[in-house]
C-alpha positions, 0 to 999 in steps of 0.5 A, a space after each residue: 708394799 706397792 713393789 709386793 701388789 706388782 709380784 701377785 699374777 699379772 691378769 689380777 693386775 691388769 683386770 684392775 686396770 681394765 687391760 683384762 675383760 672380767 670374761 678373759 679374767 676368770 680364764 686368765 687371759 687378756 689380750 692388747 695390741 699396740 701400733 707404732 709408726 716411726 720416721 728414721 733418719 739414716 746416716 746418708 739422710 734418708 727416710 723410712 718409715 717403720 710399722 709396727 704391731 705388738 700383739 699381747 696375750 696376757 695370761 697370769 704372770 706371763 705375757 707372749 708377744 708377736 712383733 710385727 714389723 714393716 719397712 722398705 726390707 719387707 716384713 718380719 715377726 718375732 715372738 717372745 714369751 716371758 713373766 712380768 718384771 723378768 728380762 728376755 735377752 733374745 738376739 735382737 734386743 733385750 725385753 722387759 715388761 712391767 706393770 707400772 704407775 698411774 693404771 699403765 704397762 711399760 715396754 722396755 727395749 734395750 738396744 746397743 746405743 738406745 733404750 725404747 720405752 713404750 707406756 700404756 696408759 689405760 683408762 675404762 676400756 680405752 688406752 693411749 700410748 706414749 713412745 721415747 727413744 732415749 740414747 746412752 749416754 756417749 752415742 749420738 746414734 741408733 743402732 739396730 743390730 739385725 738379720 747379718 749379726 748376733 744382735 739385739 734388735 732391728 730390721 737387719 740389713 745395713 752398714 757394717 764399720 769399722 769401730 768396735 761397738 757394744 759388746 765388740 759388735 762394730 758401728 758406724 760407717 762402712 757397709 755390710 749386714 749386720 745392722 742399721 744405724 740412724 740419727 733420729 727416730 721420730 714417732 709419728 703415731 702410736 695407738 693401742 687397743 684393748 681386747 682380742 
């Protein structure tokens, strides 16, 4: 009976766990903001760091997001709107949202050769975050497809090989604008923040 509670309007959900203030409830919108600062690794050694800001507007089963990200390329934005539990395949990744264990959100971003998970655990009127890139099974790199290709997600810019990849999109080695490839991402801080 637990999967069933997940299906009622996700503002319902959320006010239980706090995410939505009792105000923002009757109207049916919450707000959440979620910021993540990354070290990544490239194939040549280097190291940049990312930043990014999720801005969440919950309102009934739905939940519009506006990504914000910031490297050494400059800085971009990606708006995404879809309900709890339903996948958005957009051109740079693919998106799901959930309510989940333990008064927590889970963020799930599927790239070519890793999977994100982002949980928010929420407690009274504070969160906390928690961050894992975890590879696929036969990849020993991370891939964000970018601006040059069809992809899935990332920062653009980056090296084009010669080797078909996910979905014929090429990986490793050589150059060119389809997508960054790197051997570690390490989070160096996560934190979050309730309310608009």
């Amino acid at each position: 009976m637990a999967w069933l509670q997940r299906l009622v309007p996700a503002t319902a959900c959320l006010a239980s766990l706090g995410v939505v203030a009792p105000e923002a409830h009757a109207q049916g919108v919450g707000y959440l903001t979620i910021e993540i600062n990354d070290l990544r690794q490239g194939l040549g050694g280097g190291v940049g760091r990312v930043s990014r800001q999720f801005v969440l507007r919950l309102q009934g089963n739905r939940v519009h997001e506006v990504a914000t990200i910031s490297g050494r390329r400059g800085t971009r934005q990606i708006q995404t709107e879809s309900a709890f539990r339903e996948e958005n395949v957009g051109r740079r990744a693919s998106l799901l949202w959930r309510v989940g264990e333990g008064n927590s959100l889970i963020r799930r971003a599927e790239h070519p050769q890793h999977v994100e998970t982002v949980v928010v655990k929420v407690s009274g009127s504070t969160c906390q975050v928690s961050v894992r890139n975890d590879l696929k099974p036969g990849y020993s790199t991370y891939v964000f497809l970018g601006g040059g290709g069809r992809g899935l997600g990332g920062l653009g810019g980056g090296r084009r090989g010669p080797r078909a990849g996910i979905g014929g999109y090429p990986v490793g080695g050589g150059g060119g604008p389809g997508y960054r490839e790197f051997v570690s991402i390490q989070t160096e801080s996560a934190t979050c923040r309730l309310g608009g």
